[in-house]
Structures are given as C-alpha cells and as structure tokens.
N, C-alpha and C positions, 0 to 999 in steps of 0.2 A: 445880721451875720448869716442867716440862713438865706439872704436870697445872693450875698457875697459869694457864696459856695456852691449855688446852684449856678451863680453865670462860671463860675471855672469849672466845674465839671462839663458845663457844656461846652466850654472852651477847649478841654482835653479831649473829649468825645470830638468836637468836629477836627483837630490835628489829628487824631488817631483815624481819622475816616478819610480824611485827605493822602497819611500815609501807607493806608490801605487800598487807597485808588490808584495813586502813584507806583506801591512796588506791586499792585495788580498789570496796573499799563505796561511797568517797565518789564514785568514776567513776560506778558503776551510778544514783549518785541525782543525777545532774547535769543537773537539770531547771531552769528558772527562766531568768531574764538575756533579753539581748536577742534575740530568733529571726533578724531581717535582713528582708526584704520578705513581708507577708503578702496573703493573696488579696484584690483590690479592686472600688470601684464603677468603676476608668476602663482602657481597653484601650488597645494602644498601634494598633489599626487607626485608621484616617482618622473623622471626622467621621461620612459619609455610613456605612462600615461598620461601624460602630459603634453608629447607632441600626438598621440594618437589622438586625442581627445579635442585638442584644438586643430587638430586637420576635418577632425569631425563636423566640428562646427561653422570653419570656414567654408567648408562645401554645400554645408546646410545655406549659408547666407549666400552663394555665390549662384546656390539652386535658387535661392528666395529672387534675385534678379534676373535671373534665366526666365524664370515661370512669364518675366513682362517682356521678353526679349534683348534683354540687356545684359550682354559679357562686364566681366566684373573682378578685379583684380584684388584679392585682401592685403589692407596694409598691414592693419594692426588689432589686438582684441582687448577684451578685458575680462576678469572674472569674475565673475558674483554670486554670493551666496553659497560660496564652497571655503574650504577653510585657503589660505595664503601660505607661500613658504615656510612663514615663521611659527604654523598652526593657528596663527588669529584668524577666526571669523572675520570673512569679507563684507561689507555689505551688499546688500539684492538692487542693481539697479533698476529704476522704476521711471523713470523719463530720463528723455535724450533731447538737447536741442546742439544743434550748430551755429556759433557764432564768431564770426568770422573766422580766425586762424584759429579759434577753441572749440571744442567741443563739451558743452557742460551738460552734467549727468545731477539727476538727482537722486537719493540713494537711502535706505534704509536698514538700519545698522538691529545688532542688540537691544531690547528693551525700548522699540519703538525709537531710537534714532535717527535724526535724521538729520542727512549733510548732503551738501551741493559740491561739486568737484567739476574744477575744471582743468582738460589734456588738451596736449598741441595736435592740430589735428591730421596734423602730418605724418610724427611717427609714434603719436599716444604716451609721452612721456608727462609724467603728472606737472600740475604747474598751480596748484592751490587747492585749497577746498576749507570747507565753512559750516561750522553747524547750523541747522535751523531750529525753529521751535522746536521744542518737543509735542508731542498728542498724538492721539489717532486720525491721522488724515494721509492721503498720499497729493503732497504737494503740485500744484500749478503753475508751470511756468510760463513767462512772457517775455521779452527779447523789444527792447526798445530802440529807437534811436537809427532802427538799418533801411533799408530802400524798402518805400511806403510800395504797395501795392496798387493799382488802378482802383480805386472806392473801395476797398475793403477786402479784407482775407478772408480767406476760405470758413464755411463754419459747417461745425456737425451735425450728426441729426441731436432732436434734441433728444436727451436719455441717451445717446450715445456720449462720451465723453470728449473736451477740447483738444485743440492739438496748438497749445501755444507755442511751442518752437516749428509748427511747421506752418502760420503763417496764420491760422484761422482765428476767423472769429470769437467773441465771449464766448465762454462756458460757465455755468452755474448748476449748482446740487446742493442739495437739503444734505447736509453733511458728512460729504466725504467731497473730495477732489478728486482731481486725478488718477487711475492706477494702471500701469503698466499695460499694456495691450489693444486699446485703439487709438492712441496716438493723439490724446486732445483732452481738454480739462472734462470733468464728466458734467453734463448738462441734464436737465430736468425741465417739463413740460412741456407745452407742444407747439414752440418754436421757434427755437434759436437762432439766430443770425449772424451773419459775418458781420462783422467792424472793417472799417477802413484800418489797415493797419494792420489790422491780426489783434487778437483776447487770448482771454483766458481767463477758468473762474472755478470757482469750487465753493461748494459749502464749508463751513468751522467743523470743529471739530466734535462727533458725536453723531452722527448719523450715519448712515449708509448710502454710498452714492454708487453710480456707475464710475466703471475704473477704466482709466484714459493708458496708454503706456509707450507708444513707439515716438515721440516725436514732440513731446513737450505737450504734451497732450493735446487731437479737434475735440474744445471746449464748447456749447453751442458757441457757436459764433465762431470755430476753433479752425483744432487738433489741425492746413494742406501742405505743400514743401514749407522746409526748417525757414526758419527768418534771420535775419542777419543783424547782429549788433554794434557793427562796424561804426566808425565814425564815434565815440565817446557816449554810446549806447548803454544802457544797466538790463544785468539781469533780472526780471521782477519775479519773484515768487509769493505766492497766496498759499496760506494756509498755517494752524497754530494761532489763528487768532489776528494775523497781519498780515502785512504786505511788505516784505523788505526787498528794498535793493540794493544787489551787489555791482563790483566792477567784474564784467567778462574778462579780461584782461588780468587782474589782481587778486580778483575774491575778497577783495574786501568791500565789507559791511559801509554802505553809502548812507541809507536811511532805514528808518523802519516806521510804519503808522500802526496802531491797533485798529481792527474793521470789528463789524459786531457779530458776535458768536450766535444769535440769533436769526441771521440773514444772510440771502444768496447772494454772493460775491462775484461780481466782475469783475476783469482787467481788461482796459483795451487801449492801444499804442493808436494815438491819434498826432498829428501835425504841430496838436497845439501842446501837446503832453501828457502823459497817463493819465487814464482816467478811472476812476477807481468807483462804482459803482455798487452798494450794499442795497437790495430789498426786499424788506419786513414788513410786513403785515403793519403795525404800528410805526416806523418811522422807516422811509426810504430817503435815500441820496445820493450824488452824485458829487464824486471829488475831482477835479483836474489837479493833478499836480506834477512838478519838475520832476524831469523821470532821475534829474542827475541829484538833485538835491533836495527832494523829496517837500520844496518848499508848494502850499496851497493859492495856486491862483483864481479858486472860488467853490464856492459850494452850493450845493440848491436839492432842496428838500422836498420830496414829491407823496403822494399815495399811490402806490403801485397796485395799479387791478390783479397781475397775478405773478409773483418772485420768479415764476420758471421759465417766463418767456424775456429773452436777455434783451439788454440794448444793442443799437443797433447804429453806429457811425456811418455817416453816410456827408462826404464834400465836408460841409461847415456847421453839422448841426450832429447830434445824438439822438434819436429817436427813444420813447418808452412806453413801454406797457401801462397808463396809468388812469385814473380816476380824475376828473377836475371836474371844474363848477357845469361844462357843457357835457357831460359825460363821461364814458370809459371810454381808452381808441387808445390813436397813438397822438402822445403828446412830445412837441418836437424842441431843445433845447442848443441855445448857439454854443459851440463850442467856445469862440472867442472870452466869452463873457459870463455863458451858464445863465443869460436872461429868455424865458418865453418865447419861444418862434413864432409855431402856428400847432394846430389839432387839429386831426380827424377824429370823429366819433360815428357818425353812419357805418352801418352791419358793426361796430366792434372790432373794428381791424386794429391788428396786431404787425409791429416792425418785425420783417422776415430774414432780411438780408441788405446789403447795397452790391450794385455792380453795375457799370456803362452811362456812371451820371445819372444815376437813377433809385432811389428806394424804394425797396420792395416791402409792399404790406398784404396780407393774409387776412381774409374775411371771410365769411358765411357765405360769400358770391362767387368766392376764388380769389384768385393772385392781380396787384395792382402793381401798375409802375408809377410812381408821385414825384413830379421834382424837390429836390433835396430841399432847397433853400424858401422855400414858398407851399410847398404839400398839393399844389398845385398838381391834378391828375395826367399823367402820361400817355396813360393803355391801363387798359382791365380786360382779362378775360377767365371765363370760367371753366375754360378746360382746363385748368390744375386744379381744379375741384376734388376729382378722384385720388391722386396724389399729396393733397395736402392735411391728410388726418393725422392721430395722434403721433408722434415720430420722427415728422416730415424735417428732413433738414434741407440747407441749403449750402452753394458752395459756390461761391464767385470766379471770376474766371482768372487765371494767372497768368495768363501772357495775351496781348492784344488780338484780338481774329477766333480766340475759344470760348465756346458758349458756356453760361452758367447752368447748374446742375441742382434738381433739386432729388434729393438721396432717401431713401425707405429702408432704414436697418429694421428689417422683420423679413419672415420667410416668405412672405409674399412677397414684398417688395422688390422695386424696380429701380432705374434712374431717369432722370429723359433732363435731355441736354434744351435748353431753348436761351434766343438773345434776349438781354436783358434790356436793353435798351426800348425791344418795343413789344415783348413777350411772343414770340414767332419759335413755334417747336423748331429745332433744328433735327434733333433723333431721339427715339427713347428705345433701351431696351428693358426688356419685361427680367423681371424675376426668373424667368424659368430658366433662359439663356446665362443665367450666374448663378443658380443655384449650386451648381457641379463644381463651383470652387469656392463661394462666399455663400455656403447654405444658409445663412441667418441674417441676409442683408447688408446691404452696403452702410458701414458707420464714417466712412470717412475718402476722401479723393486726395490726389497728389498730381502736382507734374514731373515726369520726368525727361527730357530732353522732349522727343516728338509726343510723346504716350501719354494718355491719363491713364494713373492707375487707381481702380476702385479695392478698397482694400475694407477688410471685415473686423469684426471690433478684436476679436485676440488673433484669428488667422484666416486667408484667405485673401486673394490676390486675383483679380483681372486686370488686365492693361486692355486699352483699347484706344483707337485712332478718335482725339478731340474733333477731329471736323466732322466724322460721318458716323462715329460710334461703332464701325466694325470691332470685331473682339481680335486682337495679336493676339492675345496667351493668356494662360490662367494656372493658378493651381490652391488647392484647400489646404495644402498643409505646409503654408509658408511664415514666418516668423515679421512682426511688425517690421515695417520698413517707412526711414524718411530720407528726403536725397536733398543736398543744398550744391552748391555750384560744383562740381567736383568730387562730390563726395556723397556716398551713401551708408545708413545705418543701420544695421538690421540686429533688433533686438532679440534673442535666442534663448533658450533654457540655458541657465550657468553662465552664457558668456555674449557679450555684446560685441561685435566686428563689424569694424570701419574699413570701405573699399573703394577703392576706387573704379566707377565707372568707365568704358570704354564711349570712346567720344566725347 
C-alpha cells in the first residue's frame, strides 16, 4: 500500500510540475489582447496650449533635419506621457519603427505596461495596437520580411543600443533592451555586428541595459534607416521573456516562443528566416524560425566564449563567438541547415560585421575580411588596431558605392569610413571635429537621401557627405531621428512627429 501511494504522489507532483511549466511558458508568451489607452493626436491641455505646444515641437523636429541639411514638412504627431483629452494617462513612447504604410511605436504605459501600436503613416490615424509582456524591460524591435540589405544591416557600437527598425544589426544586454534615445536594441561587450538583414536583441528582464530609442532601436548589430515589412513581413519583438510576432498590418498576435531569462538575446532577419539566438554561459543556441508562423526549421546548440559579442549573418552562413574542440574564434554555421561550416581560432578573432561579400572579424592583430562561405582570408590589416577597443562598432554600407563605418561612442571617439570589400581607408574623422555636436560619441549612423547622418546615443546629429566624409551640418541638441522612404521620425520630449522630407 505504501509504495501504491508513493507512485501517486509522485504522479501528482510530476502533473503539477508540468502544469507549472506550462502556465509559466504560457505567462512568459502573454502577448496580444487589448493594451488599454495608447499614445495619441489629442492632449488633455486647453485649446490655445495645445496648438502652441505642438507648433513647439514640430519646429523642434523640423530643426532636428535642418541641423543635416534637409527641409522638412510635419505631417502629423503624437503624444506621450502627458495626460489625453479624456484625462487618461498616455503612454511614453519608447521605440519607433516604419513599416511600410504603418508606423509601429512601442510604448509604455502604467505600472510597467507595455503595448505596440501601430498608425497609418500617412495621416497618423490609429490602426491597432497589442499588449506585450509585462516586466521591466524596454522592448526590441525587428521588422521582417522587407528589402534585405546588401550583407547585412547596420549595427551599433556595442554598449550602445540596436536600432531594429532602422535596419541594423543584432543587439544584446545583460538585462534590459532597448530604451528610447539611440535608436537600436542596447548591446553589451566589445563587438557587435551587423546581420544581413538587420537584428535586434536585448537582455530578459532584470538587469540594467543601455537604452536604445529612436528607431526600433541600433542593437549591436542594430539600431541604421527603419526597415520595411512590406511583402507579408511580421513585427518581431524581444523582451518579457519572448519573442512574439505580430501582423504590421493587423496587430495581431501571430506567434510567440519563450527565450531564456538568463541569456543575451538576438534577433536577426536572414533570407532563410528569423533567427533567434540566446547566449548563456551554461547553454547557448541558435533558432531559425518562420518569421510568419513562428514554425522551427532547426536548432543548434553551441558554448559561447563571450554572450556580448552578437552573431553576425554574413551570405549563407551565421558566424559566433564560441568555444569548440579546436578552440575559441569564430565558429561559422549554415543558415540553410544550422550544420557546421568552418572556424577560425588563431589570435581569438571575434565576428564584427558583414558587408561587400565579405565577413568581418576582429583580432588582437586588427580587422579581417574572410569569405563568408569558406572563412577563407580576404585582406587583414592592422591599422584598425587603434579603433577597435572596447566600444567599437560597426555599420555596413546601405546603398551601393558607400563605404562601411566603424563608430567610437566615447568622448574620444571618432569614425572612419573604409571599403569593405578589401579594407582600403576611404576617410576618417577624428572626434574632435564631432565633439561640438555628438560630445559623447557616435552610437549609431543612418542614411538619408545623399547624407550620412552620425547621430549620438540620446541627442546630437552630424551629417556628412558618404563618399569623402566632409561635415554638411551638425547640431547637439537635436531629438533622435530615423528616416525610411519618404518619411522621417524624430522622437521629442512629450511628443513624436512624422514628416515629410523634401526630395
């Protein structure tokens, strides 16, 4: 009798521990449903303060593209974090991405709420919006599905935060994501890379991360212009413990995976499908899955030498920071399949970036170029020596003929433009020449029609000419800004406004 009673107690204890696992999973993915009041066109100020205040602000953002040389027409705004006509508390918005005719905002509400909304982005009339997890985190966005970039999108430095809506590479942090003001998921260690495709990544919830804000956050690997979701693309967001994706179009809740609270989280939009990357100290991995239905087309288990340095998509293969039987380096995995490529392990080279058909990796000797599909050596040289310490990011080139960048958010810090194809400087300028508008370093780059603009983790704006680096314009006290086809965003104190550019 007594060993009768001990197999059912044991039998109650493992149901009970299975439906503890279960309504733990299904907490972490509890995304979707109704959010409660989202950020709007109407403030609950009077009449008269109300238009003074938003002429306010339109000028502020109309200065924010002036400073790069570009006239700029406001369509429409929103408000945040002031109370609404009806006196409800608005929520603060905290990332912006464009996707295609939408613009989706993510936003945080009362007692740590948080919801995704998405406006037409025409004339800013609401068109859905969606809770997310709940926690302490400020969410990561990624945009799947829209015109893939030449090898890889843009990424930030790392410690500076991703910019998954405007294009870049992974981002990853020891636990926090994204937050409002450099325009990229927030990244950690020393050297994030851009993804083909564009990332974005963030820590779980419970740490302190660098806070990403204008543009879907440059995550490493992040935060350069928005991305596009056009074509039956999903919005992916990280953070709360998962990964869910929505419809841009619908807002509705498509899938949702749990990722692990213990590890630094990537996303990154590859050809073959998201790919969702956690790494931990005790177990790393790598998920490809259907961006639209969230189904797994493989997984591969790895030891990662160090969680801060993201992965890095490059052609047909995912590069990573990892440990194997021949050492630590970079260990390179086919996207197709998620089987074994090739490794490097001489000096300890770490995946930097990709751009021009080419992977970039970071050593003790300096900067290499590797072919993607083989690891096969390109070019090495060791004048980015100086430029590649702790911080160093990188940023790929976004339109054919502009060289890639690799970016120093610190006060010292500089930028210097060179091809990637065969590492040939093209221009650098030093810190001192940006100090007078981005006194803290460049955290993140964009393109805007002719310009690149180097912009600073909360504020601070240079433009300058991609082919020869001269400076057009600058200024220190300009509000994050991301720009996609026609459209630009510049996130403000109180209120976000969408404009249209000239030309």
């Amino acid at each position: 009798m007594r060993q009768r009673w001990t197999a059912v107690a044991g039998a109650v204890l493992l149901v009970a521990g299975l439906v503890v696992v279960a309504a733990t999973a299904a907490g972490r993915c509890a995304a979707g449903g109704d959010p409660g009041p989202i950020a709007g066109a109407g403030s609950g100020a009077d009449a008269t303060s109300a238009r003074q205040l938003t002429a306010e602000a339109e000028s502020a953002a109309v200065a924010t593209l002036a400073a790069a040389g570009i006239p700029a027409t406001p369509r429409w705004g929103l408000w945040s974090g002031v109370r609404g006509e009806d006196g409800t508390a608005l929520p603060e918005i905290t990332d912006v991405a464009v996707a295609g005719d939408r613009v989706v905002t993510a936003q945080l509400g009362d007692d740590d709420r948080r919801l995704l909304a998405g406006y037409a982005v025409a004339d800013g009339t609401p068109l859905w919006s969606a809770a997310l997890p709940r926690g302490r985190y400020e969410p990561a966005l990624l945009l799947t599905g829209g015109p893939a970039p030449d090898d890889g999108g843009p990424a930030p430095a790392d410690g500076a935060a991703p910019a998954p809506a405007d294009g870049a590479g992974p981002a990853t942090a020891d636990g926090a994501g994204s937050a409002p003001g450099d325009g990229a998921g927030a990244g950690a260690g020393d050297g994030a890379g851009a993804g083909a495709g564009g990332g974005a990544g963030a820590a779980q919830d419970g740490g302190a991360g660098p806070a990403p804000g204008s543009g879907a956050g440059p995550a490493p690997g992040s935060s350069a212009g928005p991305a596009s979701a056009a074509g039956g693309g999903s919005v992916l967001v990280l953070g709360g413990g998962a990964v869910s994706a929505f419809d841009p179009a619908s807002g509705e809740l498509r899938w949702c995976v749990p990722v692990s609270g213990d590890a630094r989280v990537s996303m990154l939009d590859t050809p073959h499908g998201a790919l969702v990357a956690e790494q931990d100290a005790d177990r790393s991995r790598l998920r490809l899955l259907d961006p639209a239905t969230g189904e797994q087309h493989w997984s591969r288990d790895y030891r990662v030498h160090d969680g801060g340095v993201a992965p890095v998509v490059a052609e047909d293969v995912v590069a990573v920071y990892a440990a194997g039987d021949d050492g630590s380096g970079v260990h390179a995995f086919r996207l197709g399949t998620g089987e074994p490529a090739w490794s490097l392990t001489d000096e300890l080279p770490q995946p930097f970036g990709a751009a021009g058909g080419v992977l970039l990796v970071r050593s003790r000797t300096g900067l290499h170029g590797v072919v993607p599909g083989s690891g096969a050596p390109r070019w090495s040289s060791d004048r980015f020596a100086p430029q590649l310490g702790p911080g160093a990011g990188f940023r790929a080139p976004q339109r054919p003929g502009d060289p890639a960048l690799l970016l120093q958010p610190s006060a010292a810090g500089g930028v210097t433009a060179f091809d990637p194809a065969t590492g040939a400087v093209r221009w650098e300028l030093p810190g001192a020449l940006l100090r007078p508008s981005v006194p803290h370093g460049v955290a993140r780059a964009d393109t805007a029609g002719d310009r690149l603009l180097l912009q600073g983790a909360r504020t601070g704006l240079v433009a300058v000419d991609p082919g020869t680096g001269r400076i057009l314009g600058g200024a220190a006290d300009t509000s994050p800004l991301i720009t996609a086809a026609g459209t630009a965003v510049v996130t403000g104190p109180l209120r976000t406004t969408v404009l249209s550019p000239a030309g």
